[in-house]
C-alpha positions as CSV (number, residue, x, y, z in Angstrom):
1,X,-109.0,-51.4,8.3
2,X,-108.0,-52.1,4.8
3,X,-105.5,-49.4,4.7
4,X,-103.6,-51.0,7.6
5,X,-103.8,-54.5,5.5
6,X,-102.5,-53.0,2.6
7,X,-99.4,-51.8,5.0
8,X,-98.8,-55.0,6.7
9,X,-98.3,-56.7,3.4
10,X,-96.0,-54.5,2.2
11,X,-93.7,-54.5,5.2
12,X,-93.6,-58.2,4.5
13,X,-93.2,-57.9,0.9
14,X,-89.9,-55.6,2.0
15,X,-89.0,-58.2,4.3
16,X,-89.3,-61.4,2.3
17,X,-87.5,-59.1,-0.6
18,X,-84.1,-58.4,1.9
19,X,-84.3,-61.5,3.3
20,X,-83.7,-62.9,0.0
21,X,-81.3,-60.3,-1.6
22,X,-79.1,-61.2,1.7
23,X,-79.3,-64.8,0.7
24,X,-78.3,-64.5,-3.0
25,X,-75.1,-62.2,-1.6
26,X,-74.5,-64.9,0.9
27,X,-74.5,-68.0,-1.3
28,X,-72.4,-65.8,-4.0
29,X,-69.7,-64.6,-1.6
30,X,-69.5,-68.5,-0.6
31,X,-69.2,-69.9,-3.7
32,X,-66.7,-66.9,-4.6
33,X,-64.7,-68.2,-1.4
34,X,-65.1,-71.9,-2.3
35,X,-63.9,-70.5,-6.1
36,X,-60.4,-69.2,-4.2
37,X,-60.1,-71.9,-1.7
38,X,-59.6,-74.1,-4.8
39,X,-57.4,-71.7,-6.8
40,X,-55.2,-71.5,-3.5
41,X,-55.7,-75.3,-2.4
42,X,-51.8,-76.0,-3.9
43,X,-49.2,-74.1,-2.3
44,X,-45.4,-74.0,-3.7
45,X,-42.3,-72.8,-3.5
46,X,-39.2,-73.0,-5.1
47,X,-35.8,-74.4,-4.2
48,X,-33.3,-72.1,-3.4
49,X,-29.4,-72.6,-3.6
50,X,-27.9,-71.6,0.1
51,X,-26.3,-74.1,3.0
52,X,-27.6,-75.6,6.3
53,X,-25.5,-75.4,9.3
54,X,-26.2,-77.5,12.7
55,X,-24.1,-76.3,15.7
56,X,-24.2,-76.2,19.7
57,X,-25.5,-73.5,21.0
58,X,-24.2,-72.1,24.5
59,X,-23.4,-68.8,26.5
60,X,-19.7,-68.2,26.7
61,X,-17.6,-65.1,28.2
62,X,-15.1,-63.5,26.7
63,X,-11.7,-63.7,28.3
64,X,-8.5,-62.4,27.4
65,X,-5.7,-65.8,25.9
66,X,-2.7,-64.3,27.4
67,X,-3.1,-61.9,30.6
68,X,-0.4,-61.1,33.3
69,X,0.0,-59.7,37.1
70,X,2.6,-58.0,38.1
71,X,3.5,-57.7,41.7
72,X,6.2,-55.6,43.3
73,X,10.0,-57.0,43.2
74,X,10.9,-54.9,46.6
75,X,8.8,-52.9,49.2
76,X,8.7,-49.0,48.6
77,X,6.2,-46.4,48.0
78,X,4.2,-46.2,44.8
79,X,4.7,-43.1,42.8
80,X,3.0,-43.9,39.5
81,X,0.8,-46.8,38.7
82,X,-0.7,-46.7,34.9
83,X,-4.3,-46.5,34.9
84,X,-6.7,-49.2,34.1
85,X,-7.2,-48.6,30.0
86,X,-4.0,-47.7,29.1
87,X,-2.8,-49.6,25.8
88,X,1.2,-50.4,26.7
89,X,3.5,-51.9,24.6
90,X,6.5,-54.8,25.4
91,X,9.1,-53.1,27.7
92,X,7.0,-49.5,28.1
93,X,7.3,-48.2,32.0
94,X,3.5,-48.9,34.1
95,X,4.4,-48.7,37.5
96,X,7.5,-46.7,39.5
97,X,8.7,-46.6,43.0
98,X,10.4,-44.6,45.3
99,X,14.2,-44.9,44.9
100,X,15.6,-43.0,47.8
101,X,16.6,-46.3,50.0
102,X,17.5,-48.4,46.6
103,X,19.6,-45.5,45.4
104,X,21.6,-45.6,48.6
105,X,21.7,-49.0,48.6
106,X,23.4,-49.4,45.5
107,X,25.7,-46.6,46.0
108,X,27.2,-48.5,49.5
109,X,27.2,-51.8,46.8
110,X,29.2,-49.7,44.4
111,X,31.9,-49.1,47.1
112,X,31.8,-52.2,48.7
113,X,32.6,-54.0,45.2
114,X,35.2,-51.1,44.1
115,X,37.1,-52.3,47.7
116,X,36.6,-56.0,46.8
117,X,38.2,-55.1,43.7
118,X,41.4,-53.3,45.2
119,X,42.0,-56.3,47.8
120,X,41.7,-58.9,45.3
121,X,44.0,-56.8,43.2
122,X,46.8,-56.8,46.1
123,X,46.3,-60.6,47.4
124,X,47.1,-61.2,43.0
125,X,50.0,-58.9,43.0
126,X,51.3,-60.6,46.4
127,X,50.8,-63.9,44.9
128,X,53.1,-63.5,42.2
129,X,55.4,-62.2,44.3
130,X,55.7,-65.6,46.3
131,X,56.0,-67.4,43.5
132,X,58.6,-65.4,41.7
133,X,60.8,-65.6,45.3
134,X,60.4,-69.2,45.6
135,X,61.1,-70.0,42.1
136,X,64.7,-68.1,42.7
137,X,64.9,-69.5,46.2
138,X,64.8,-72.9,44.1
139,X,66.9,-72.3,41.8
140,X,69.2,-70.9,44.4
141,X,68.7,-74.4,46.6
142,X,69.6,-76.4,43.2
143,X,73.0,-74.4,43.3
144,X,73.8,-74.9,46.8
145,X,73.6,-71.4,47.9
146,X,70.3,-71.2,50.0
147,X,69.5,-73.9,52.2
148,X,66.0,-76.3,52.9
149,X,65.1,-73.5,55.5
150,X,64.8,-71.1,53.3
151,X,63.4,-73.0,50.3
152,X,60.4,-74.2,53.0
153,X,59.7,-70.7,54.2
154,X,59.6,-69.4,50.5
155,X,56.7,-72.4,50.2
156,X,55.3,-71.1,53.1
157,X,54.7,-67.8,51.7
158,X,53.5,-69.0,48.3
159,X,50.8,-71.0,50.1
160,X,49.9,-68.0,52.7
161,X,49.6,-65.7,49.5
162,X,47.5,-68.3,47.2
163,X,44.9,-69.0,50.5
164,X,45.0,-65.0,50.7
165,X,44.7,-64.4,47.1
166,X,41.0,-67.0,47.4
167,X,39.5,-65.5,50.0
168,X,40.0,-62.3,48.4
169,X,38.8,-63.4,45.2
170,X,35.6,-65.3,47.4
171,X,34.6,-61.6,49.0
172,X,34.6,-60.3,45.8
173,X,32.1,-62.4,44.3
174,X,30.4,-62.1,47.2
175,X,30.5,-58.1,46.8
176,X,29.9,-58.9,42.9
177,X,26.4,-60.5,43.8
178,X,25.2,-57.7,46.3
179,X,26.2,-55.1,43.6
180,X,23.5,-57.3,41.2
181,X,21.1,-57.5,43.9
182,X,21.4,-53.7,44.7
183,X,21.3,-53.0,40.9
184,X,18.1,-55.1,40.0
185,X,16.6,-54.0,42.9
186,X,17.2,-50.3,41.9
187,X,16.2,-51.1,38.5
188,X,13.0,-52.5,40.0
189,X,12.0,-49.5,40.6
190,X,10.4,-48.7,37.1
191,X,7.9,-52.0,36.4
192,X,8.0,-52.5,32.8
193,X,5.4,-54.3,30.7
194,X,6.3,-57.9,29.8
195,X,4.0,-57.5,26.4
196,X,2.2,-55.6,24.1
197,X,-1.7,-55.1,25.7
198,X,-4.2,-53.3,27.7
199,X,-3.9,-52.6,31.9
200,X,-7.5,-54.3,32.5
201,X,-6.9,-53.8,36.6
202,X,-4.4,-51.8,39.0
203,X,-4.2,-53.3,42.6
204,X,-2.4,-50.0,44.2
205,X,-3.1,-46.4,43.7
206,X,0.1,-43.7,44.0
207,X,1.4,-42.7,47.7
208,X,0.8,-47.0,48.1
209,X,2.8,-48.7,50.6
210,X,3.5,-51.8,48.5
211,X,5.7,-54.8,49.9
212,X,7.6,-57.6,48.5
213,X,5.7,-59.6,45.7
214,X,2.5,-57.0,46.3
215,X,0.0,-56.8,43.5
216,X,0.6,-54.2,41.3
217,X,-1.6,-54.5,38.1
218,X,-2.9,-56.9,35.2
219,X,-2.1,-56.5,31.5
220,X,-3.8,-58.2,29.0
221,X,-3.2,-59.2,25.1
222,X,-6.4,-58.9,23.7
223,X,-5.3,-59.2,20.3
224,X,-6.5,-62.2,20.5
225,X,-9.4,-63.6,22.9
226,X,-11.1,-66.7,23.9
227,X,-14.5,-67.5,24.8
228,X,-14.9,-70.3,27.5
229,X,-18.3,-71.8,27.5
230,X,-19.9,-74.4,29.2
231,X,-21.4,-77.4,26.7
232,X,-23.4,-80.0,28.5
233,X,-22.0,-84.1,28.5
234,X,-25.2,-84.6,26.1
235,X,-23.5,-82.4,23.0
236,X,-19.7,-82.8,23.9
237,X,-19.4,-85.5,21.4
238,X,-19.8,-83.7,18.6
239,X,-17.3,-80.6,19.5
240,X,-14.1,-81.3,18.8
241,X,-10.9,-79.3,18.5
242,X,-10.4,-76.7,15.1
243,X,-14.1,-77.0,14.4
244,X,-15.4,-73.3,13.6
245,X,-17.1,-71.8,15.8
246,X,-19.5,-68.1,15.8
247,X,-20.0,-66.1,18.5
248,X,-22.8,-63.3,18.3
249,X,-22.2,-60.3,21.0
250,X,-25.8,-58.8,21.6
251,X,-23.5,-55.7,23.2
252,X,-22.1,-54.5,19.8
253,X,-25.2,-55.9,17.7
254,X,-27.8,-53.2,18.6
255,X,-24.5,-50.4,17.7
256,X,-24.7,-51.8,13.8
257,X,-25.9,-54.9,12.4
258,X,-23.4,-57.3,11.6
259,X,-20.7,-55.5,14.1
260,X,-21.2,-58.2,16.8
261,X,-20.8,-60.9,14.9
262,X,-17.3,-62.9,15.2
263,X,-16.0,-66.1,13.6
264,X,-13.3,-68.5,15.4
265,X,-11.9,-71.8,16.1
266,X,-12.5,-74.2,18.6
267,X,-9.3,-74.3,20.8
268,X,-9.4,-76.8,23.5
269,X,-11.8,-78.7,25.3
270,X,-12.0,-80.3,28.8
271,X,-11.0,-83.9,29.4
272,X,-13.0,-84.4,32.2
273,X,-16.3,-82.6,33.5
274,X,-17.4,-80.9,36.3
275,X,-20.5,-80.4,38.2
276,X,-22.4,-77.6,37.6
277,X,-26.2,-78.0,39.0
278,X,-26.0,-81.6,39.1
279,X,-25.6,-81.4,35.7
280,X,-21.9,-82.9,33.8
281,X,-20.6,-79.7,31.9
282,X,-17.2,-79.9,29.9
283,X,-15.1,-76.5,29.4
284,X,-14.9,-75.8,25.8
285,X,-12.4,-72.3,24.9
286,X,-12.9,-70.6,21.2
287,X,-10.6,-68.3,20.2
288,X,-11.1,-65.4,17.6
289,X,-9.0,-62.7,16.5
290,X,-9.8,-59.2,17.9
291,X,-7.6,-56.5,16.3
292,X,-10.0,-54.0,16.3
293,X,-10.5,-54.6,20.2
294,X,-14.4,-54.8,19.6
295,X,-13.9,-57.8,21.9
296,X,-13.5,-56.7,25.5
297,X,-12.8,-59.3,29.0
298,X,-16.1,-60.2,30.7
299,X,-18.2,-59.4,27.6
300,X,-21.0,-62.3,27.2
301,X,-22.0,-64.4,23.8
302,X,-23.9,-66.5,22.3
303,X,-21.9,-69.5,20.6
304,X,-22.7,-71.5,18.4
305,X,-20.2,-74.2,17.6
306,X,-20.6,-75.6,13.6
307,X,-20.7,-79.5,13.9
308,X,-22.2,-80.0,10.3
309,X,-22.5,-78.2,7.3
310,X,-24.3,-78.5,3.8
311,X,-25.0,-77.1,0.8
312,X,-27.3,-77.8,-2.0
313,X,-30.6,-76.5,-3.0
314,X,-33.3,-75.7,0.0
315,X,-36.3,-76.8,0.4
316,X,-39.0,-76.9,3.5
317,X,-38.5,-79.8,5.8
318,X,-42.4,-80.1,5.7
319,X,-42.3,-80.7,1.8
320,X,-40.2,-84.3,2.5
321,X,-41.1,-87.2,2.7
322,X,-40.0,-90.5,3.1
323,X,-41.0,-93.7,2.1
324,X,-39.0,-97.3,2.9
325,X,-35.7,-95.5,2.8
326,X,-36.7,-93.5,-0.3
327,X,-37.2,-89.8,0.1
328,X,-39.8,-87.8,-2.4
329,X,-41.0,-84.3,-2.4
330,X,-44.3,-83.4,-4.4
331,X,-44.0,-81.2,-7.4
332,X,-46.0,-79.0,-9.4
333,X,-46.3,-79.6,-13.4
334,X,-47.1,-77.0,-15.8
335,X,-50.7,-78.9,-16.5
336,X,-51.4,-78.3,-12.7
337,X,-50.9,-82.0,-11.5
338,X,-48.9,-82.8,-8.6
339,X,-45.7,-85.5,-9.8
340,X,-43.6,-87.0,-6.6
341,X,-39.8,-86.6,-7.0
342,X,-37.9,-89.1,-5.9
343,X,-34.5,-87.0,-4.3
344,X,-31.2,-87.1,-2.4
345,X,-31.0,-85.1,0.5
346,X,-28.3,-84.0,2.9
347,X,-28.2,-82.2,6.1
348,X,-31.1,-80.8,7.7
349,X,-31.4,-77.8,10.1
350,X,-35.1,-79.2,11.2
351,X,-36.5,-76.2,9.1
352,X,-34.9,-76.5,5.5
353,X,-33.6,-79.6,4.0
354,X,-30.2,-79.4,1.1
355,X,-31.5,-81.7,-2.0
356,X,-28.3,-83.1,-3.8
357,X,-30.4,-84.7,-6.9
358,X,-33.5,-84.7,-8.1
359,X,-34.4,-80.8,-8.4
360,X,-34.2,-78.3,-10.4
361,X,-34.0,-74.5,-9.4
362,X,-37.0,-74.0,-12.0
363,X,-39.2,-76.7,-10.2
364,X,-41.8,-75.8,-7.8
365,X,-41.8,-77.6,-4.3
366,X,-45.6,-78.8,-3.9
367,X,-46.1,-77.5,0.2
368,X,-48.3,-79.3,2.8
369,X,-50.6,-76.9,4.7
370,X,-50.4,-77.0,8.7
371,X,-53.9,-76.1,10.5
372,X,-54.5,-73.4,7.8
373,X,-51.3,-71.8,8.2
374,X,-49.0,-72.0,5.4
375,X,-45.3,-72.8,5.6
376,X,-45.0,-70.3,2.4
377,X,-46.5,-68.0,3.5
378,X,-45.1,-68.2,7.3
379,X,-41.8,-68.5,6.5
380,X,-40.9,-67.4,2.3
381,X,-37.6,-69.2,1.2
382,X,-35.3,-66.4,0.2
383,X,-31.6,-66.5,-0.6
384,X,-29.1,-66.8,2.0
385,X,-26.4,-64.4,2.1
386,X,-23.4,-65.8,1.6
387,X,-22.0,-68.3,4.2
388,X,-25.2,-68.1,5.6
389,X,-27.9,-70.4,6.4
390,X,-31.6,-69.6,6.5
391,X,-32.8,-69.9,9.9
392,X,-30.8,-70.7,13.0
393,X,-31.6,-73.5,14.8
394,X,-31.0,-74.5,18.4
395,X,-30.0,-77.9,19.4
396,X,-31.6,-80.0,21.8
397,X,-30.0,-80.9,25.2
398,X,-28.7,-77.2,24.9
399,X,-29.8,-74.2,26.8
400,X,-31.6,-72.4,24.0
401,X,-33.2,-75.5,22.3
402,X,-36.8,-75.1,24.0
403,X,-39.1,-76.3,20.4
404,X,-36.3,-76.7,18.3
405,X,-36.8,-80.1,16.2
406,X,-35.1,-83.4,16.4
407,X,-32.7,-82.9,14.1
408,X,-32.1,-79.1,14.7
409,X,-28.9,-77.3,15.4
410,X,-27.7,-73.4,15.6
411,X,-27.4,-72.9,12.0
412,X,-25.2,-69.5,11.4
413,X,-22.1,-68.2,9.3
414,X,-20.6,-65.4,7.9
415,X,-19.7,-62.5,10.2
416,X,-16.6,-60.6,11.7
417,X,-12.7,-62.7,11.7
């Protein structure tokens, strides 16, 4: 009985001893935490020089600026047709016809104006002749050796030989212009390009039946492309004509980073809008240079249309405040204290704001903390690459602003001309 005593208490003795080991580790890792929490109570960052960009964001296709169909001159029978893909240049053969009839054609043309020619020639030659007979008739009259009778007929003749000498000269304009019409229509034969491009389409295939003003085939210049997007009557005041414009192509992106990225220029946009969805959508074109032909009709984009741009040092929107008109950021001293700076700011992409005055690149931006999460350490301010602002932004009333802030935009820059 006292054996199993002395047991009992020593299990408890263990107990009470773990029990209490577990407490000492537990209050020690606390106050370890608590120790930390404090050391990483004040969070900072510093300012970074880079820009802020606010555009509008929409989805645009990519569309050739200059583009041409050719249709048929005259009916005939296809016998080449240039495939779709072929690069032409200005005056290069894409199309032929059948020139048996048009050869024929223009060889009875060919006579027709040769005998034309030859009549006109005669009703000339016979025309001078009346006049050289009545001008000696006349002179014969004035002498008193040919008499009004004669004098009259030799008038006669002159007149006959000058309505003769019209007609003929009538048919052979007449034969002049179906020699032309038989010639261009021969020529017709061979379609040549009217520019330097691509064949994007063909209409007809060879052994084609084609007839007058038939589609043939569509050559484009896409040297130089557009993109025609659709911007919504909420954003349309800000775009304006020769504001610069980026367009990102998701189709060449995934190839090689930074290969479907284009810059260009805002070229036209609507004056009116249409309804798309019961929703007021103006037209707005961009057009970029495309060389390299990366660019190809019908691709799809993502434009973003620059409306604003700054530049300055960067700091986190969530680090400004302001105060009656006055704007401050908290920063941290070498003692540890926290100071308020008073600062100028400029544009701001709802993520990063451009401070003109006030900062330093050596001071460090005190950062509030948002439910635990850290802006730091969400989001580290790095420097932009050139023509580059940090983090895109979409803009409200677009399709791709879903969470963006207030104030955002697309930010963007830099890229492929």
């Amino acid at each position: 009985m006292k054996s199993r005593t002395k047991v009992v208490l020593s299990i408890l003795l263990v107990v009470v001893a773990g029990l209490a080991t577990t407490g000492y580790i537990l209050v020690f890792q606390n106050e370890s935490n608590s120790s930390v929490a404090e050391e990483s109570s004040i969070r900072t960052v510093a300012p970074v020089e880079g820009n802020v960009r606010i555009g509008v964001d929409s989805f645009a296709i990519v569309e050739p600026i200059e583009s041409r169909t050719l249709r048929s001159r005259s009916s005939g029978i296809v016998t080449y047709i240039a495939p779709a893909g072929t690069v032409v240049s200005e005056g290069s053969e894409v199309a032929r016809f059948d020139a048996s009839d048009l050869e024929s054609r223009l060889r009875r043309a060919e006579l027709d104006l040769a005998d034309a020619e030859l009549s006109h020639e005669r009703a000339m030659r016979a025309l001078d002749r009346a006049q050289r007979e009545l001008s000696d008739t006349q002179r014969l009259f004035d002498a008193g050796a040919a008499t009004g009778e004669q004098l009259a007929a030799r008038e006669e003749s002159l007149y006959q030989a000058e309505y003769a000498e019209q007609s003929a000269s009538i048919s052979l304009q007449r034969r002049i212009l179906d020699h032309e019409s038989a010639m261009d229509e021969f020529e017709s034969r061979v379609v040549r390009a009217p520019l330097n491009g691509v064949v994007t389409s063909t209409a007809v295939s060879r052994g084609d039946s084609v007839g007058t003003n038939g589609e043939l085939l569509t050559i484009s210049d896409t040297s130089r492309v557009r993109l025609v997007a659709d911007i919504d009557e909420y954003d349309i005041g800000r775009v304006a004509t020769d504001m610069r414009a980026q367009a990102r192509i998701d189709a060449l992106e995934w190839m090689e980073p930074g290969l479907g990225t284009f810059n260009g220029v805002v070229d036209s946009v609507s004056p009116s809008a249409r309804i798309v969805s019961n929703i007021s959508v103006f037209t707005v074109t961009v057009r970029f240079q495309n060389a390299e032909g990366l660019l190809r009709p019908g691709m799809t984009a993502d434009l973003t249309i620059l409306t604003a741009a700054d530049s300055g040092l960067l700091v986190p929107s969530s680090a400004v405040s302001t105060v009656r008109d006055r704007t401050y950021v908290d920063t941290l001293l070498d003692d540890g204290t926290v100071e308020p700076r008073r600062v100028t700011v400029g544009l701001s992409d709802g993520a990063h704001v451009v401070v003109h005055e006030g900062l330093d690149v050596d001071d460090l931006v005190v950062l509030p903390e948002i439910g635990a999460i850290d802006a730091l350490n969400a989001a580290p301010l790095t420097p932009p690459e050139p023509g580059q602002s940090l983090i895109p932004i979409s803009v409200p009333g677009t399709s791709s602003s879903a969470g963006a802030p207030a104030s955002g935009g697309g930010g963007g820059g830099g890229g492929r001309q």
